[in-house]
C-alpha positions as CSV (number, residue, x, y, z in Angstrom):
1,X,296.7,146.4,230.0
2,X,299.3,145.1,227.6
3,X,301.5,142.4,227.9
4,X,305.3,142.5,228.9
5,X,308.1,140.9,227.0
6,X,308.3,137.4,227.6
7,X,310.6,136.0,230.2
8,X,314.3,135.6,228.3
9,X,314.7,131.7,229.6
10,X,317.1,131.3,226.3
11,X,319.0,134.3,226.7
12,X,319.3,133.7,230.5
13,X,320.7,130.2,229.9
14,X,323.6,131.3,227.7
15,X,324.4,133.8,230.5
16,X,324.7,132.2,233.4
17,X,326.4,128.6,230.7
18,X,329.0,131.2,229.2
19,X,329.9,132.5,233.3
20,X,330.1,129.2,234.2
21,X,332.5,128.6,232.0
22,X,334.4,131.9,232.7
23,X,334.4,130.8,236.7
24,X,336.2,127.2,235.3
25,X,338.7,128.3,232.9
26,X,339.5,131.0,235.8
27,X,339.7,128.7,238.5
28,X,342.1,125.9,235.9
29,X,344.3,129.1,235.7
30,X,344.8,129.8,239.1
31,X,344.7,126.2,240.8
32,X,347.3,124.3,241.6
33,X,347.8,121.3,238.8
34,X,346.8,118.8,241.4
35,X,343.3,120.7,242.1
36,X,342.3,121.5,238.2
37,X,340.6,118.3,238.1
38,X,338.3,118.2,241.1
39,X,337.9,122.0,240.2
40,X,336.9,121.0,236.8
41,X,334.7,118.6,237.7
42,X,332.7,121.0,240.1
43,X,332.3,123.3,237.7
44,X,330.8,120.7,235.4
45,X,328.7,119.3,237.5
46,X,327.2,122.6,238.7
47,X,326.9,123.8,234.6
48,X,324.6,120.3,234.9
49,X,322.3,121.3,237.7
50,X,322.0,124.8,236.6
51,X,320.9,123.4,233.0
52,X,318.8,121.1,234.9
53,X,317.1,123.8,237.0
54,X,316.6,125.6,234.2
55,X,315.1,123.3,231.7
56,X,312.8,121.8,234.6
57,X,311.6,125.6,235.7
58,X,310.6,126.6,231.6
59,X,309.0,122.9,231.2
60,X,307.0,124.2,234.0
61,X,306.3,127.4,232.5
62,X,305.4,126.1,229.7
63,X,302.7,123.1,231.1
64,X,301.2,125.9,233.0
65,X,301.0,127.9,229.9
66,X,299.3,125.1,228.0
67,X,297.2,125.0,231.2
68,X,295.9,128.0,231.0
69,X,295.1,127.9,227.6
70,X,293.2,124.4,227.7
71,X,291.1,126.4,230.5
72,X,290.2,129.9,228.2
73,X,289.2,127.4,225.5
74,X,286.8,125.3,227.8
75,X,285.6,128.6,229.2
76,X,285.2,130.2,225.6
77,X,283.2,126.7,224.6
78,X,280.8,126.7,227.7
79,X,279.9,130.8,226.6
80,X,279.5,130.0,223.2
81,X,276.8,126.9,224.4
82,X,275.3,129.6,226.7
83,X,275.1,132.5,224.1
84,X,272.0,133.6,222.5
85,X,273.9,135.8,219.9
86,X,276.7,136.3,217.6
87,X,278.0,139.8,219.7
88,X,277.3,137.7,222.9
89,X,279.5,134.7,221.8
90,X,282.4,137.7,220.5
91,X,282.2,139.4,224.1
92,X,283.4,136.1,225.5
93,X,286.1,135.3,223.5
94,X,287.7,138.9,223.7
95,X,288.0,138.6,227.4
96,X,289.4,135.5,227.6
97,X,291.7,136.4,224.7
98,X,292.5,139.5,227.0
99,X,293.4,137.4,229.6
100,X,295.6,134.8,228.6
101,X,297.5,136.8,225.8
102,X,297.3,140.3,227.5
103,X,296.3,142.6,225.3
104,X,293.4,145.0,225.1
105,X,293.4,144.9,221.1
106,X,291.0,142.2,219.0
107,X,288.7,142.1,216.6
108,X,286.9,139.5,214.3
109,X,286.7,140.1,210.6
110,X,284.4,138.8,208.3
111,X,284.0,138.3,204.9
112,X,281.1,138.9,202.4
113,X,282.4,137.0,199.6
114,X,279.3,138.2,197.6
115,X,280.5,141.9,197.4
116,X,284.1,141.3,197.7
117,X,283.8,143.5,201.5
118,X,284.8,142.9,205.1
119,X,283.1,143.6,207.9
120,X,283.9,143.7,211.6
121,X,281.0,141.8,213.8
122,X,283.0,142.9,216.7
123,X,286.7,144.9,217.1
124,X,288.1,146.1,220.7
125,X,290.5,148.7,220.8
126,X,292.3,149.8,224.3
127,X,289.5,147.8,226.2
128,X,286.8,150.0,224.2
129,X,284.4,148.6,222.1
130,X,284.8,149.8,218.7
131,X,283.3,150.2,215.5
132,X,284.4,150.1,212.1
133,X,282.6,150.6,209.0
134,X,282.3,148.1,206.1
135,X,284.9,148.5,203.3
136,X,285.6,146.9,200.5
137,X,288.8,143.9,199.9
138,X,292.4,145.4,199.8
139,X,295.7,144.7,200.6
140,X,296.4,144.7,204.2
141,X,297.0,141.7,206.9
142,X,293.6,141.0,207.4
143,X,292.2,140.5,204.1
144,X,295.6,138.2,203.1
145,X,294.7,136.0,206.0
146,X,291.3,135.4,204.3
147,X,292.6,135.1,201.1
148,X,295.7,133.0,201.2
149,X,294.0,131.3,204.0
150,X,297.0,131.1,206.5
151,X,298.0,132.7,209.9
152,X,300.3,135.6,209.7
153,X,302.7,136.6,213.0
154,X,304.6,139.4,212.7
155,X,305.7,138.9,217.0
156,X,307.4,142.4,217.2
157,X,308.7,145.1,215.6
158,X,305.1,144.6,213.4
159,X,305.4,148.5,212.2
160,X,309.0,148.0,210.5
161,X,307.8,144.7,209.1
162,X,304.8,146.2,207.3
163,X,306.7,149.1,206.1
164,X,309.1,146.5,204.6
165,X,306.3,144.6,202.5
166,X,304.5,147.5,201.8
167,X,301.2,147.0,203.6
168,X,299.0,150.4,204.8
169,X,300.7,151.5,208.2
170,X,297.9,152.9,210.3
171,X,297.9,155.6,212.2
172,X,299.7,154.7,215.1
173,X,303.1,152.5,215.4
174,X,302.1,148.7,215.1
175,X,304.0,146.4,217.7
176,X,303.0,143.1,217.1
177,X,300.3,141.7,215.0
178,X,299.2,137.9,214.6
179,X,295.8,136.8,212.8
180,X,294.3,133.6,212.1
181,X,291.7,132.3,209.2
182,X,288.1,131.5,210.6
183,X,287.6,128.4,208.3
184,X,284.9,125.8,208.3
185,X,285.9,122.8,206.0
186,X,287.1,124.3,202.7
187,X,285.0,128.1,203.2
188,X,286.8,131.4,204.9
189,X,284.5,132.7,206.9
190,X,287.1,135.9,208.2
191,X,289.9,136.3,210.1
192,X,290.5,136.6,214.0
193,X,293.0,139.0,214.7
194,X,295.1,140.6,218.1
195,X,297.8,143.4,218.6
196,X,299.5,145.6,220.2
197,X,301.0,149.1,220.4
198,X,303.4,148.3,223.0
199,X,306.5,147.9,222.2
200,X,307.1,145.7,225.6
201,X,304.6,142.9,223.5
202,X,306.0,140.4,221.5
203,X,304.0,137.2,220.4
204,X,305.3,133.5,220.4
205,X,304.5,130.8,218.2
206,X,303.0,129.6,221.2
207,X,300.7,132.8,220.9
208,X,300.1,132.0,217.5
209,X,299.3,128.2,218.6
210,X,296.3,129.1,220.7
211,X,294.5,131.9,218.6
212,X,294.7,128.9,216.1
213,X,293.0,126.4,218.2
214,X,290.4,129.3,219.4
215,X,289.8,130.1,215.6
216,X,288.3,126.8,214.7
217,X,285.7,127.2,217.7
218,X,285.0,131.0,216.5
219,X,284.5,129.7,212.8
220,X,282.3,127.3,213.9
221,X,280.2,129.5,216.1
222,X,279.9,132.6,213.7
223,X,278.8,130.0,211.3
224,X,276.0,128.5,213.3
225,X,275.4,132.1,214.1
226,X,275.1,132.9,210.8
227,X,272.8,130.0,209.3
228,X,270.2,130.8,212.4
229,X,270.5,134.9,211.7
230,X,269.6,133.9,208.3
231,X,266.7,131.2,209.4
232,X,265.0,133.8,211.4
233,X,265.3,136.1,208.7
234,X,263.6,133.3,206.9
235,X,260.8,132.6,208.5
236,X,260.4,136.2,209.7
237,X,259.9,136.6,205.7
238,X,257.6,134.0,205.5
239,X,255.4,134.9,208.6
240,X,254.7,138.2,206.4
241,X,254.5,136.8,203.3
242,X,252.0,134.3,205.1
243,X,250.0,136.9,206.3
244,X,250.3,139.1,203.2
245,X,249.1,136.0,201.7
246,X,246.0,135.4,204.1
247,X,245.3,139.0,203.8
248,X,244.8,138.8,200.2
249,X,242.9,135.3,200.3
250,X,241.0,137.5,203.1
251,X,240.1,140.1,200.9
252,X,239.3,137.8,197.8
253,X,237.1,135.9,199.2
254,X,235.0,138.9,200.6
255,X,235.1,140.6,197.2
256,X,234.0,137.2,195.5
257,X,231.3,137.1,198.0
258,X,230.0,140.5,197.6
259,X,229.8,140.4,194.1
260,X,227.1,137.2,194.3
261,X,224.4,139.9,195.3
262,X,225.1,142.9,192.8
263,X,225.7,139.5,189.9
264,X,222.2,138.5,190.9
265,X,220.6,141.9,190.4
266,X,222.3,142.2,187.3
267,X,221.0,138.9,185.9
268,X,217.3,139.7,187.0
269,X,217.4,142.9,185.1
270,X,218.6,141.2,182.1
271,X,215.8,138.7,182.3
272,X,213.0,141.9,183.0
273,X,215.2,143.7,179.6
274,X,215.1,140.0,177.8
275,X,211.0,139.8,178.8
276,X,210.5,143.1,177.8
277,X,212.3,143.2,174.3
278,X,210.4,139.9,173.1
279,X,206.9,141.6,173.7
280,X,208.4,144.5,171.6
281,X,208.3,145.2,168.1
282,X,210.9,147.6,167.4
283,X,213.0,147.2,165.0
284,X,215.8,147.1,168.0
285,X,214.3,143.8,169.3
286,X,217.3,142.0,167.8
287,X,219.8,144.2,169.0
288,X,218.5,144.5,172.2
289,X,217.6,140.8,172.6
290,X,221.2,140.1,171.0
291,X,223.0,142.5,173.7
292,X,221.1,141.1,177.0
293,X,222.3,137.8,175.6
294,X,225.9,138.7,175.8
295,X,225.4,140.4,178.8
296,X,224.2,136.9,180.7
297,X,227.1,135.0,178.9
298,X,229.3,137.5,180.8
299,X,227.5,137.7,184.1
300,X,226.8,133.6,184.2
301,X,230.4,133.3,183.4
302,X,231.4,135.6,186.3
303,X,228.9,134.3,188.6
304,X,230.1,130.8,188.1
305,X,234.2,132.4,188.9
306,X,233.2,133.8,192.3
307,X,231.0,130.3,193.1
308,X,234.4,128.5,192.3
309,X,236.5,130.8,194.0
310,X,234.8,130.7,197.1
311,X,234.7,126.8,196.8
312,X,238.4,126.0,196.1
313,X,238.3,128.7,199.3
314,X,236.2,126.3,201.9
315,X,238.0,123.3,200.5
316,X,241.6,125.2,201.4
317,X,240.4,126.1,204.6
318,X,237.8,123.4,205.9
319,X,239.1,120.5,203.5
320,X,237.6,118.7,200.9
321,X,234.0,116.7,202.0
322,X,234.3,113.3,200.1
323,X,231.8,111.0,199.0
324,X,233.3,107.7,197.9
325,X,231.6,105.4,196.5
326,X,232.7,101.9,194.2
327,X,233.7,103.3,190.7
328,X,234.6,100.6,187.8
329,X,237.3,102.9,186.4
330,X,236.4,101.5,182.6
331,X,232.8,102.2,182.6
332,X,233.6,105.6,184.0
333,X,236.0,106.4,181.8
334,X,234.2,105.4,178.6
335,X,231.3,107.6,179.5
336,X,233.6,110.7,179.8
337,X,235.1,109.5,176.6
338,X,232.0,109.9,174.8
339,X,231.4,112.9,176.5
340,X,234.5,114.7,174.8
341,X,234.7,112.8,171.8
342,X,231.8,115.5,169.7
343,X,233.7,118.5,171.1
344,X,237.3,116.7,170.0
345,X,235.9,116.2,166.1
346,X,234.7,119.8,166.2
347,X,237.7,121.0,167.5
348,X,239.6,119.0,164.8
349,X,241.5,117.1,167.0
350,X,242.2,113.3,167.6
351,X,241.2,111.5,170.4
352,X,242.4,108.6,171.7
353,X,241.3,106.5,175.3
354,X,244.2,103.7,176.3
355,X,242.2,101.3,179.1
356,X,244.6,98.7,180.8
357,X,242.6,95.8,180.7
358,X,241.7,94.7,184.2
359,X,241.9,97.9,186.1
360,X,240.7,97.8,189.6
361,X,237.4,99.5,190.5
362,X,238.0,102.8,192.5
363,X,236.4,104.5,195.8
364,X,236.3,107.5,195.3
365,X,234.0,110.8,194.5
366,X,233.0,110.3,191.2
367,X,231.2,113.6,190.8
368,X,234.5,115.5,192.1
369,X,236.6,112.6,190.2
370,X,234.5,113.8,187.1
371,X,235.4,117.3,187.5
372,X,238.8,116.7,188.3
373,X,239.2,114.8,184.6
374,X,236.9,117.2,183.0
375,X,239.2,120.4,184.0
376,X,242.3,118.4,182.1
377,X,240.4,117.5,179.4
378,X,239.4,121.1,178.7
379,X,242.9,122.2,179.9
380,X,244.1,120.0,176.7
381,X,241.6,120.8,173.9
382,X,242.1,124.3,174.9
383,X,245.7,124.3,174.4
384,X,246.3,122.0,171.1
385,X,246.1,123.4,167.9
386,X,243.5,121.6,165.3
387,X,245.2,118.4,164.3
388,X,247.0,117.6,167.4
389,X,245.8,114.8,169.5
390,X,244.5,114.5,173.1
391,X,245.2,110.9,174.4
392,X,243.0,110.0,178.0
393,X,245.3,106.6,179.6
394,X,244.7,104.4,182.3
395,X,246.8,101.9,184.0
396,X,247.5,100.0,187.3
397,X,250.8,99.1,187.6
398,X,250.4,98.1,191.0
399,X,247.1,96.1,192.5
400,X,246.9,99.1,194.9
401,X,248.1,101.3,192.3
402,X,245.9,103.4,189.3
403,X,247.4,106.0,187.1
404,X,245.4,108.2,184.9
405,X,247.1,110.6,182.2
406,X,245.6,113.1,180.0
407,X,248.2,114.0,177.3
408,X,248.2,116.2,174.4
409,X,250.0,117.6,171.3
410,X,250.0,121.0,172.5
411,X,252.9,123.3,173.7
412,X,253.7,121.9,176.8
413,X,254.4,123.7,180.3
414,X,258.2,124.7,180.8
415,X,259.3,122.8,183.5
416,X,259.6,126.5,185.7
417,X,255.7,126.5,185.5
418,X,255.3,123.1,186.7
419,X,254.5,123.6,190.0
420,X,252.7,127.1,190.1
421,X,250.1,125.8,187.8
422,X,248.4,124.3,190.5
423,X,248.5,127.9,192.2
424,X,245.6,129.9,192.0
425,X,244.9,132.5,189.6
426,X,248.3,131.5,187.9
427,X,248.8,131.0,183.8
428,X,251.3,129.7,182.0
429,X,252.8,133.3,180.4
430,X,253.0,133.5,176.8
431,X,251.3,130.9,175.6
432,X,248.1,131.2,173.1
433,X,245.1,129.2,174.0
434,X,241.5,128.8,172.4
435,X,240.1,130.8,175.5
436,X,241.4,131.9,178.8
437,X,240.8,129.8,181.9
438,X,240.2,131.2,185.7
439,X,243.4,129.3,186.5
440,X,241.6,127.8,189.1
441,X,241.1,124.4,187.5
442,X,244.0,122.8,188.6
443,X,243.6,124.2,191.9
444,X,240.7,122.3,192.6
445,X,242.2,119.2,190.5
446,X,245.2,119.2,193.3
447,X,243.0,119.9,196.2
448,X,240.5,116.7,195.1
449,X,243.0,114.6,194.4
450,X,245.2,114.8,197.5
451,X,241.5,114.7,199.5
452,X,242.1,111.2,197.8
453,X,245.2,110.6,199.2
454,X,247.0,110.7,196.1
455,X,248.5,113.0,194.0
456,X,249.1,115.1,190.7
457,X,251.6,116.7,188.9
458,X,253.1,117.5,185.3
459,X,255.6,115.8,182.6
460,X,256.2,116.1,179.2
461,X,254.4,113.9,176.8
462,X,256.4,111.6,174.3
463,X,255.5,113.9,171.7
464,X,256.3,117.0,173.4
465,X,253.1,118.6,174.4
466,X,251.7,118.1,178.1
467,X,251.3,115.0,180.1
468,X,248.6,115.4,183.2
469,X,249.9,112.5,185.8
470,X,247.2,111.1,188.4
471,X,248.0,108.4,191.0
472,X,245.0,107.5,192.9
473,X,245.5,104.5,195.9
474,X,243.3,101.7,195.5
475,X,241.6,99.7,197.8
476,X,242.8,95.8,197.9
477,X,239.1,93.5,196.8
478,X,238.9,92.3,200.1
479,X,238.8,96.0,201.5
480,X,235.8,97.2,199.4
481,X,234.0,93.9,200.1
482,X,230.8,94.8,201.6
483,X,231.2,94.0,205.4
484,X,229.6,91.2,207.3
485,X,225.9,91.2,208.5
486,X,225.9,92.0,212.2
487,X,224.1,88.5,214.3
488,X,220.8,88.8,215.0
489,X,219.9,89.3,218.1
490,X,219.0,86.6,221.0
């Protein structure tokens, strides 16, 4: 179905204006001089009505045009509500493009700005669905519609007019053409295009009016489109990765637990080899003593991964069991000061403890507390060269507020790594260290300290190296007072 010329309102009012004047200067020639003025006057009067007619019927045409495009847009809006998907909301707009501009001929571009191509979501052709492969930018209509981001019209004669500018021709003679940008804000998404083979079609501005208005629902649906395509893809990706994840966590964990056994029976041997060698008097009871040594250094050290690995494991999965008790944060910390302080002078290092005077006492797991503080401590001897400093600070800026920090001298962690320390398994690449953790440490120090409600995370020190941030809530003194007796009873 195509669409016939529109009705000639302009040409058939200079017709029937320029025989009404004809019919007077006639009549003013062949009257009688007494009747030329009453004749004139007719004549003028009926030019008026006729103008009047005229003008009243295309006003009409024209409020029933608007009509009827009001009513395809509120249509096209109420399908794109309903529609579930991008071809769905497409399918709507070409029939209702079919009917008020009658043409069988549409299509929606869009443009991948990434790879500089177009691509055609949806393109009718003679009332067919069509398809049309992805190409890359060029020089035709379409593609300056996206790019200069303004409607063309070309309302007839469309084949001439490209021939003209120079733009590809196509296979088979263009009537009219008339496309519109699909723009959201300051982005082209594409272009929304109709034509015509017919050389009974011509387009008005009128034409060009409503694809316009219809274009700014389109961009905004495609977009909406778009972003939720993409979000499913999204979470499609993460669903896998999820269970690719829990697969592997899956499989981990059964490995880790498997090897407990085959660990165990490897360690008894050693002790049966260890027993045996000491009762010998070889000259290999050394060596051999010296070798089952190394041997339960390795298998102690492996038994002790797997023990962690499957703890971190129920912690992720069942949470972390607390038990809080009243800590007095200086006493605590002085004690794992001293702790450290022999391994910091053999290690050549400095070590420094910063206590806030006043600080609040703490409920909290000190056992799991301990830990937590012990893994950055290591974390920071391990990765300072001899003559740096390791620093261990306390503070409460707030009465319901503590910090600890463990800083060092040491290289640091690029602020890329910042976050996937805390991942298990994961190492900092590149960077030397006095031995090689399990990268589970700050796993467990993350899982602990959120169990806490409070949390951890990483910054660079004043002089460069690593800063280890804990903020821990604290109770208020009338909180952790002990609570009232109950009455005795009677």
């Amino acid at each position: 179905m195509e669409q016939a010329a529109k009705e000639p309102y302009p040409a058939l009012r200079r017709i029937l204006l320029a025989s009404f004047l004809l019919l007077v200067i006639a009549a003013l020639l062949l009257s009688e001089r007494q009747d030329r003025f009453w004749l004139s006057g007719i004549a003028v009067l009926s030019i008026v009505l006729v103008e009047t007619a005229l003008s009243l019927r295309d006003y009409e045409r024209k409020a029933r045009q608007r009509n009827q495009q009001l009513s395809a847009l509120s249509a096209i809006s109420q399908a794109m509500q309903n529609a579930a998907h991008l071809d769905e909301i497409l399918a709507a707009i070409q029939q209702r493009v079919r009917q008020q501009l009658g043409v069988d001929n549409f299509y929606v571009a869009l443009y991948d700005e990434a790879n500089h191509q177009i691509w055609y979501p949806m393109a009718v052709k003679g009332g067919q669905i069509v398809y049309w492969a992805v190409r890359p930018l060029a020089n035709r209509l379409t593609d300056r519609v996206i790019l200069e981001r303004r409607s063309i019209l070309l309302p007839e004669q469309a084949h001439q007019e490209l021939k003209r500018i120079g733009l590809p021709l196509g296979e088979e003679p263009l009537s009219a053409w008339m496309g519109v940008p699909l723009q959201v804000a300051e982005r082209v998404l594409g272009c929304l295009a109709v034509f015509s083979y017919s050389p009974y079609t011509a387009f008005s501005s009128d034409d060009l009016e409503f694809l316009q208005t219809l274009a700014g629902q389109v961009a905004i649906a495609v977009q909406n489109r778009l972003l939720s395509e993409q979000i499913e893809q999204s979470e499609q990706r993460i669903q896998k990765m999820t269970m690719q994840s829990h697969q592997r966590e899956l499989l981990t964990e059964t490995l880790v637990h498997d090897l407990r056994s085959p660990i165990g029976t490897v360690l008894s041997a050693l002790e049966v080899i260890s027993a045996a060698a000491e009762r010998d008097d070889s000259p290999l009871r050394e060596t051999i003593q010296r070798a089952v040594e190394i041997a339960c250094q390795g298998a102690n050290r492996l038994l002790k991964l797997t023990d962690r690995v499957l703890e971190i494991t129920r912690m992720e999965e069942s949470g972390v069991e607390l038990d809080k008790q009243p800590i007095a944060v200086s006493d605590w910390l002085l004690s794992i000061f001293h702790e450290y302080q022999p391994r910091c002078d053999a290690e050549q290092l400095t070590f420094h403890l910063h206590l806030e005077p006043n600080l609040p006492t703490l409920l909290a797991d000190e056992e799991k507390m301990s830990r937590v503080l012990r893994n950055l401590l290591d974390n920071a001897i391990n990765f300072t060269p001899p003559g740096g400093e390791v620093r261990l600070l306390a503070s409460s800026p707030q009465e319901t507020l503590l910090l600890l920090k463990v800083e060092d001298t040491g290289p640091g962690i690029p602020p890329a790594d910042r976050e996937r320390v805390f991942e298990r398994f994961y190492q900092v690449p590149a960077q030397e260290a006095k031995q090689r953790g399990s990268g589970l440490g700050l796993t467990f120090c993350k899982l602990v300290v959120r169990a806490h409600g409070g949390d951890i995370w990483v910054e660079s020190s004043a002089e460069g190296g690593c800063r280890m941030v804990i903020r821990l809530p604290v109770q208020s003194p009338a909180d952790t007072a002990a609570p009232p007796e109950p009455a005795a009873d009677g």
